[in-house]
Structure formats: C-alpha cells, structure tokens
N, C-alpha and C positions, 0 to 999 in steps of 0.2 A: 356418715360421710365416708366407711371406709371401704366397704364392697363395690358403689359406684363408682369412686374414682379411680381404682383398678380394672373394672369394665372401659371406659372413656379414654382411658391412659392406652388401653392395649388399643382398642380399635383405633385411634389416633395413630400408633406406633405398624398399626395391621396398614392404613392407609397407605403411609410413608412409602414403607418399605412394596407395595404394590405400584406405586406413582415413580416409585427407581427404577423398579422390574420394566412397565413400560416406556421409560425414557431411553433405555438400554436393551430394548430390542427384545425382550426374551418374552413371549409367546406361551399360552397354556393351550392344550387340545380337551377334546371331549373326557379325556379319561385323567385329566389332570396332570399328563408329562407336560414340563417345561422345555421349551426348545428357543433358539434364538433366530428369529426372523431375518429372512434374505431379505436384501434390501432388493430395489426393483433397479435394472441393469438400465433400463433406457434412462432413470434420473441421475445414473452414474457417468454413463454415457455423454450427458447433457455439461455433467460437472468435472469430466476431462475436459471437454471440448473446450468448456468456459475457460479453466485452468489455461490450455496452450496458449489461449489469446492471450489471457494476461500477462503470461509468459511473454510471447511474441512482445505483446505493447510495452513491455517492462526492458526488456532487450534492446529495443529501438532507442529508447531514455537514456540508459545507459550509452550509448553509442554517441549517442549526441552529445551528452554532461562529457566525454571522455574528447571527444572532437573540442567541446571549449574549452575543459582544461589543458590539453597541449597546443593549441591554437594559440593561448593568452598566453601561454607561458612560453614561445620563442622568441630569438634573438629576435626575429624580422618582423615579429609581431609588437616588442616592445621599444624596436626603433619605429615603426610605424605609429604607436602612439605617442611617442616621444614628438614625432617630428606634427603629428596633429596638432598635440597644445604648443608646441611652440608658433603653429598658424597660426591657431586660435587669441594667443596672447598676442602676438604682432596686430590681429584685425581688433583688439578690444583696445590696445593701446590709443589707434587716432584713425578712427573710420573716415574721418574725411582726408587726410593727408595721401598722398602721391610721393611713394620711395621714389626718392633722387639718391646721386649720389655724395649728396650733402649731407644728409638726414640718414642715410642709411648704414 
C-alpha cells in the first residue's frame, strides 16, 4: 500500500493544481511556456455596457428613495397627513350624520 498511494496522492495534487491554472487564466504553448490568456474585448465590452445600465437603473432608485425620504419628512407633508386622518376619523365617526352647527 505504500508506493500506490503516493502515485494517486501526486496525480490527485497534479490535477488540482492544473484545474487553478485553468480557472485563472494561465495558458501553456507548444513548448510548454506558461502564459496568462487575454480575455476576449467584445465579452468585456458587453460587460461594461451591462455595468452602466445597472449603474444608470441603480441611480434612478436612489433618486426616487431620496424624493420619498424628504417628501415624508416635511412640515407640509406632515400637516398634510395630519389633516388626512383627521378627515378620515371625522367620516369613521358617523357616516350617516350631516355637520350642523349643533353637532359640530
């Protein structure tokens, strides 16, 4: 059992280290230099392009989250909801009643 499983060990350890090489780009030629492979400009290309948009779409979100947070948070915005529920609670109080100025 002792010479096989230092054969199996190495090629196991030969794979590995082959299976990084080509995850990370680096390339062998005919004469066994290692070199690290250009990536291809049009897929780059594609993957700025994708980039701005998402940029762009991401900017637009932002614009709008920033419009509702100071939207909700002025005076005239929160006497405006003030003055809502205070409608809202006067028409839940007696939907059939008619403000006189007896009752009101």
């Amino acid at each position: 059992m002792g010479w096989e499983v230092v054969v199996v060990v190495a090629i196991i350890i030969w794979g590995g280290v082959q299976v990084a090489k080509a995850r990370a780009g680096i390339i062998t030629d005919e004469d066994g230099n290692e070199t690290l492979a250009r990536p291809d400009p049009s897929s780059n290309l594609d993957a700025i392009e994708d980039a701005r948009r998402e940029i762009e779409a991401l900017r637009e979100r932002v614009k709008v989250l920033e419009r509702i947070a100071t939207d909700n948070n002025t005076l005239s915005a929160r006497e405006q909801a003030r003055i809502a529920s205070e409608i809202e609670a006067l028409r839940d109080k007696d939907p059939g009643a008619v403000p006189t100025r007896d009752n009101a």
